[in-house]
DOGU-292290 format. One line per 4 residues: number of its first residue (from 1); for each residue x, y, z of C-alpha. Coordinates in Angstrom, 3 decimals, m for minus. Layout:
N
NUM	X Y Z  ...
END
This chain:
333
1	0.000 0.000 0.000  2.145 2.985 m1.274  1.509 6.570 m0.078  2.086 9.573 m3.014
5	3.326 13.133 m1.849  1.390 15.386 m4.465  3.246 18.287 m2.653  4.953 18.940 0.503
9	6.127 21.979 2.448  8.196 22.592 5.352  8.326 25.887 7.761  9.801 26.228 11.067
13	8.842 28.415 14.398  11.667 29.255 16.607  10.926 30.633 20.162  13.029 33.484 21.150
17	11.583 34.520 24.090  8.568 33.788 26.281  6.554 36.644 24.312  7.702 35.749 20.924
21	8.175 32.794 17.654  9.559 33.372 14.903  8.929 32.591 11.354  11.369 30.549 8.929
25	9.603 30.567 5.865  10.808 28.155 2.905  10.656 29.596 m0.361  10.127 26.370 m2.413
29	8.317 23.128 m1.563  10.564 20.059 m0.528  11.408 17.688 m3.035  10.360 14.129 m2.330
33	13.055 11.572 m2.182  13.557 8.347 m0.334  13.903 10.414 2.953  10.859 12.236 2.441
37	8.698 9.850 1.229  9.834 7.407 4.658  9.340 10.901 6.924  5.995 10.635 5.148
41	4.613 7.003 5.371  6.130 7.053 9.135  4.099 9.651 10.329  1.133 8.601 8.145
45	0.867 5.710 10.320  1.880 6.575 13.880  m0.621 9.420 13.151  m3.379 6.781 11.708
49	m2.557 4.612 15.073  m3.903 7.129 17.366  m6.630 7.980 18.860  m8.317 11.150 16.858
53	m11.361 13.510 17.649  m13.415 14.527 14.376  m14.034 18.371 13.325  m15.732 19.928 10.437
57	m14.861 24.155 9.420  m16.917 26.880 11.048  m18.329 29.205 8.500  m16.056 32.046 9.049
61	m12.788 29.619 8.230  m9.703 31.306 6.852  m8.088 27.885 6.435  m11.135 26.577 5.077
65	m11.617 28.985 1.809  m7.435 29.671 1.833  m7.656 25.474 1.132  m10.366 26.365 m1.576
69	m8.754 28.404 m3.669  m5.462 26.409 m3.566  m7.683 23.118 m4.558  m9.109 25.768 m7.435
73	m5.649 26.803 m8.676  m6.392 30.270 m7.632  m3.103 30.064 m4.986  m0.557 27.492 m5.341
77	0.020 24.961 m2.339  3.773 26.785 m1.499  1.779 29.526 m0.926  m0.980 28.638 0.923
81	1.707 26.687 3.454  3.510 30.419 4.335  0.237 32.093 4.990  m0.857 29.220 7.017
85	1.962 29.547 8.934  1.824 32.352 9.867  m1.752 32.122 10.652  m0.848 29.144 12.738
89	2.298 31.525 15.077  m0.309 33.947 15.473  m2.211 31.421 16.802  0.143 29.391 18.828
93	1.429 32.832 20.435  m1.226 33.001 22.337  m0.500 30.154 24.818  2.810 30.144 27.069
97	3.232 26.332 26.325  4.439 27.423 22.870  7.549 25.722 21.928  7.931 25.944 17.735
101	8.850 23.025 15.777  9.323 22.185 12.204  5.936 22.990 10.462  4.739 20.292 7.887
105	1.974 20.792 5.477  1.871 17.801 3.237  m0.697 16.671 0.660  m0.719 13.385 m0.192
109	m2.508 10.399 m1.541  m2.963 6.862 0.224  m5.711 4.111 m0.916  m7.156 6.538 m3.522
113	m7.978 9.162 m0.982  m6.309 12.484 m0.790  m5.495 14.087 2.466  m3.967 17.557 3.862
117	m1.819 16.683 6.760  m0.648 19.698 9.023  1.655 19.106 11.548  3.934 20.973 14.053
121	6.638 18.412 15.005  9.202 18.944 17.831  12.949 17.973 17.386  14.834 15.676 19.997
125	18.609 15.269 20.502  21.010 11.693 20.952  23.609 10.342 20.460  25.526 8.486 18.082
129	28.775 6.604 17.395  30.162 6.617 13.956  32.196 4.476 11.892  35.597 6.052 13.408
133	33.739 5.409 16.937  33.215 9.143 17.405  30.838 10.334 19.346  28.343 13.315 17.540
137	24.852 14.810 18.840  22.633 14.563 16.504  18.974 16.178 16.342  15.928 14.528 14.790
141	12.036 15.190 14.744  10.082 13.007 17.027  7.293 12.020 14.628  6.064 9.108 17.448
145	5.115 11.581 19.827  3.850 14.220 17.219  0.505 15.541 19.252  0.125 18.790 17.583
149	m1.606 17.043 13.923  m4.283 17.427 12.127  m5.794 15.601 8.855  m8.070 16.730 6.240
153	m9.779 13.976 4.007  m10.053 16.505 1.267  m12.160 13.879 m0.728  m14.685 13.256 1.702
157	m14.909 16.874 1.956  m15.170 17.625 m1.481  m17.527 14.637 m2.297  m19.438 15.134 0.840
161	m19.405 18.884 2.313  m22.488 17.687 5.190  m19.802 14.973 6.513  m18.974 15.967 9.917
165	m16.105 13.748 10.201  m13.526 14.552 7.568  m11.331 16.622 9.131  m9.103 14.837 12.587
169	m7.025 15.691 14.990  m5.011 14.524 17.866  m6.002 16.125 21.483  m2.792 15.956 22.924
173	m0.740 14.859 25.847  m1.012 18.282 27.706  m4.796 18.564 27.838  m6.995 20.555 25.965
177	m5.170 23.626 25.361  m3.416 22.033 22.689  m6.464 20.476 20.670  m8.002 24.346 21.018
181	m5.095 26.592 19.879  m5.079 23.880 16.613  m8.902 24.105 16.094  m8.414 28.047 16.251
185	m5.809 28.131 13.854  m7.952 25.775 11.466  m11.377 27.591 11.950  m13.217 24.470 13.288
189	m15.542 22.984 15.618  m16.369 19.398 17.225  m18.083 17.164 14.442  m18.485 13.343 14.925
193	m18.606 12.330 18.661  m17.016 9.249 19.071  m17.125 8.443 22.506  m20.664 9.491 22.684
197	m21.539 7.042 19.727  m19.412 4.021 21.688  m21.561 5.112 24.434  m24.712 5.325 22.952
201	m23.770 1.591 21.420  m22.971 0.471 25.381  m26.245 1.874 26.434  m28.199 0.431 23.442
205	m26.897 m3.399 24.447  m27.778 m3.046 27.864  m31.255 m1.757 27.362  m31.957 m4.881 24.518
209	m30.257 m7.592 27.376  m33.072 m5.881 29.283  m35.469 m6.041 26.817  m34.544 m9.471 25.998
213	m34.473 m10.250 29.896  m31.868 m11.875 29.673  m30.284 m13.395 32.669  m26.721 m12.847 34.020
217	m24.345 m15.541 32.064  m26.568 m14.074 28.852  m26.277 m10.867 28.905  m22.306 m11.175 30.033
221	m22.372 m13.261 26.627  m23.972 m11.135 24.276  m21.878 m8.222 25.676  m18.957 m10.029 25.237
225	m19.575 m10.899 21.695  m20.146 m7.246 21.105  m16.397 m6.404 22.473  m15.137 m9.702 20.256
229	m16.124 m7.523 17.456  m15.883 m4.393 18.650  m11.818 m5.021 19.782  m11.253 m6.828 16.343
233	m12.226 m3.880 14.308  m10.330 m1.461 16.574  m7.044 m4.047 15.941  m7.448 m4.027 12.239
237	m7.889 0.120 12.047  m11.295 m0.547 10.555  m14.403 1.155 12.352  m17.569 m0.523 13.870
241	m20.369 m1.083 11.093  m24.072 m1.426 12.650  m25.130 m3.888 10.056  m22.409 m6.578 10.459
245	m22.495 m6.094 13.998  m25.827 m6.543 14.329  m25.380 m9.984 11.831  m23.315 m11.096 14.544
249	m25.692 m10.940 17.489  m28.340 m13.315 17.932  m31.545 m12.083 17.158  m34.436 m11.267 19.946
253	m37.927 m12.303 19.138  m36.847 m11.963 15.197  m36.081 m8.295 15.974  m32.251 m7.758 15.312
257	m29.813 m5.288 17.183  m30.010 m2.829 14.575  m33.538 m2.988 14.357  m33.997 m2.098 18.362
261	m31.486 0.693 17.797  m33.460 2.569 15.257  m36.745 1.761 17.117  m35.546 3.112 20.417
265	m33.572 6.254 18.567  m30.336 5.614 19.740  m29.214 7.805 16.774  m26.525 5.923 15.942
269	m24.048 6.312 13.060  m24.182 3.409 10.211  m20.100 3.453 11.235  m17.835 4.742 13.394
273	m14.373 4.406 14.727  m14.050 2.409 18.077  m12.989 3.889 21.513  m11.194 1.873 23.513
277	m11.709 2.837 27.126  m15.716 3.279 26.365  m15.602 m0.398 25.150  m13.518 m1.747 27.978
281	m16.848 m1.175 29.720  m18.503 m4.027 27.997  m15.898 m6.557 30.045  m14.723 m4.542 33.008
285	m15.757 m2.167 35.840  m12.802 0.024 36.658  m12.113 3.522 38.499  m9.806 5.511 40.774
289	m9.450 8.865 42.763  m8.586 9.316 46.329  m5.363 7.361 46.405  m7.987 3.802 44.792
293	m7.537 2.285 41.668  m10.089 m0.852 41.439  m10.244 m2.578 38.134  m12.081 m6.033 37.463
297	m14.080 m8.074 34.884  m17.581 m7.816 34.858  m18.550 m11.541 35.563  m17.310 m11.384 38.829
301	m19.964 m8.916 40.110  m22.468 m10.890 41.806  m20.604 m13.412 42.514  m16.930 m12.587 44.460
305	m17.623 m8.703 44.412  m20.802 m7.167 46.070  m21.504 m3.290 45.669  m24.575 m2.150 48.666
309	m25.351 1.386 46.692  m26.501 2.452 49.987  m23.623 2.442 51.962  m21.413 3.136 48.646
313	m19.273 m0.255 49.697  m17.536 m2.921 47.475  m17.224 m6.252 49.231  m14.346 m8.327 47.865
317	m14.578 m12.452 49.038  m10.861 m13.976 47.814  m7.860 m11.101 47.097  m5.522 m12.162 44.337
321	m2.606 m13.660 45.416  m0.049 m11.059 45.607  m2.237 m8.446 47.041  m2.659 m10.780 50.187
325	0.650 m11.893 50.231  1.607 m7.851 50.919  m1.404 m7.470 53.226  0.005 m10.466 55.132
329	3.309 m8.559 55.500  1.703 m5.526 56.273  m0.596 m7.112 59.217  2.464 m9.218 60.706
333	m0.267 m12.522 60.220
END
């Protein structure tokens, strides 16, 4: 599965103060060669391996109709990639986390769909010995922990301007702030919620087990076949499809999953991508905060762990082995 650079640009930011970045602009796009093109397919798929939040432009985007014209051949793609960045160090100013990077604006082609992919990658130093054994400092971007990226399917966009899921981007590992300096810069909002469609999928099985009244070894069943699937689609990058899900499940007085779904308005997308920590819900009760973490599978509810809602108490019969063995220590027993 080969991935084509169209055309690719590189910028840079450079802090030089607390108050202040500034702008390296290149004055012609990169040429792609063997290094560029593995640059390209690495961060293509560290990027495609993470977990992404969906957008769609506001109205008043500059990004938005700056991209238009530059897909009309009214501004050419070298261009658009200065303005943008300097759009996008106006932006970042704003925030006294700003550190620069290398600024990446590539567009590209991968399994017949195009894609914009703006970036702002950080660069790392090491070490390394050469042939003379010589040791040299050497810098390099760190494209695995890239969290400032964003990715605009510019066919679905084109072919489908209503889609409120063709633009991505990564939230970040420093909370929110990141995510909404980005969405500034590219003049968008929240479209596809993913989380609340895994949810709304979580809810929807537990209310048909109900309907279903099922009993407890059932309904731990039929939720467990739903994370089978669920887990293998997340694995294989592909997203959850209602119909061959609902193929899957057994059936409830003829009425299939999908069926109940639409019936009871769950308002659920034909696909979507997976969450992981919403799903883990289907096999396992888990939480922490005030100094407890408590994680366990669901089947043992009822039968080795007890909750009384009315006292707010868990009741644990049988510790695992190693927990015991350091209460033991701790009791002197």
């Amino acid at each position: 599965m080969s991935l084509d650079i169209e055309q690719i640009a590189l910028h840079q930011l450079n802090k030089r103060d607390e108050q202040t970045l500034d702008v390296v602009l290149r004055d012609t796009l990169l040429t792609p060669n063997a290094a560029v093109d593995e640059m390209m397919a690495e961060l293509h798929r560290v990027y495609s391996a993470k977990s992404k939040a969906y957008g769609l432009f506001n109205e008043d985007s500059e990004l938005k109709e700056a991209l238009r014209s530059c897909r009309k051949g009214d501004d050419d793609f070298l261009s658009f990639s200065r303005a943008a960045t300097g759009r996008l160090r106006d932006e970042l100013a704003k925030y006294p986390f700003a550190e620069g990077g290398v600024v990446l604006f590539c567009h590209y082609r991968f399994l017949a769909v195009e894609y914009l992919l703006v970036a702002v990658l950080s660069s790392r130093s090491s070490m390394r010995v050469n042939e003379q054994l010589d040791v040299s400092s050497i810098h390099y971007l760190d494209i695995n922990h890239a969290d400032i990226v964003a990715r605009i399917d510019l066919t679905e966009w084109e072919t489908n301007p209503e889609s409120t899921r063709y633009l991505t981007f990564l939230k970040g590992r420093v909370g929110r702030k990141v995510s909404d300096f980005f969405m500034d810069f590219l003049g968008a909002g929240v479209g596809l919620d993913t989380k609340a469609q895994n949810r709304g999928l979580l809810q929807a099985v537990d209310d048909f087990c109900t309907e279903a009244q099922l009993d407890k070894n059932e309904r731990q069943n039929y939720r467990q076949q739903v994370y089978t699937y669920c887990n293998e689609q997340l694995q294989a990058g592909e997203e959850i499809a209602l119909d061959d899900l609902s193929e899957e499940l057994p059936p409830w007085n003829d009425k299939k999953f999908k069926e109940f779904t639409q019936e009871q308005g769950y308002q659920l997308e034909e696909t979507f991508p997976a969450d992981r920590s919403t799903l883990r819900q289907l096999t396992k009760f888990a939480g922490s905060g005030g100094g407890l973490t408590i994680n366990f599978d669901a089947m043992l509810m009822g039968e080795r762990i007890f909750w009384d809602p009315a006292t707010d108490t868990l009741t644990i019969k049988g510790t695992p082995p190693n927990l015991r063995d350091q209460l033991q220590r701790k009791s002197g027993k």
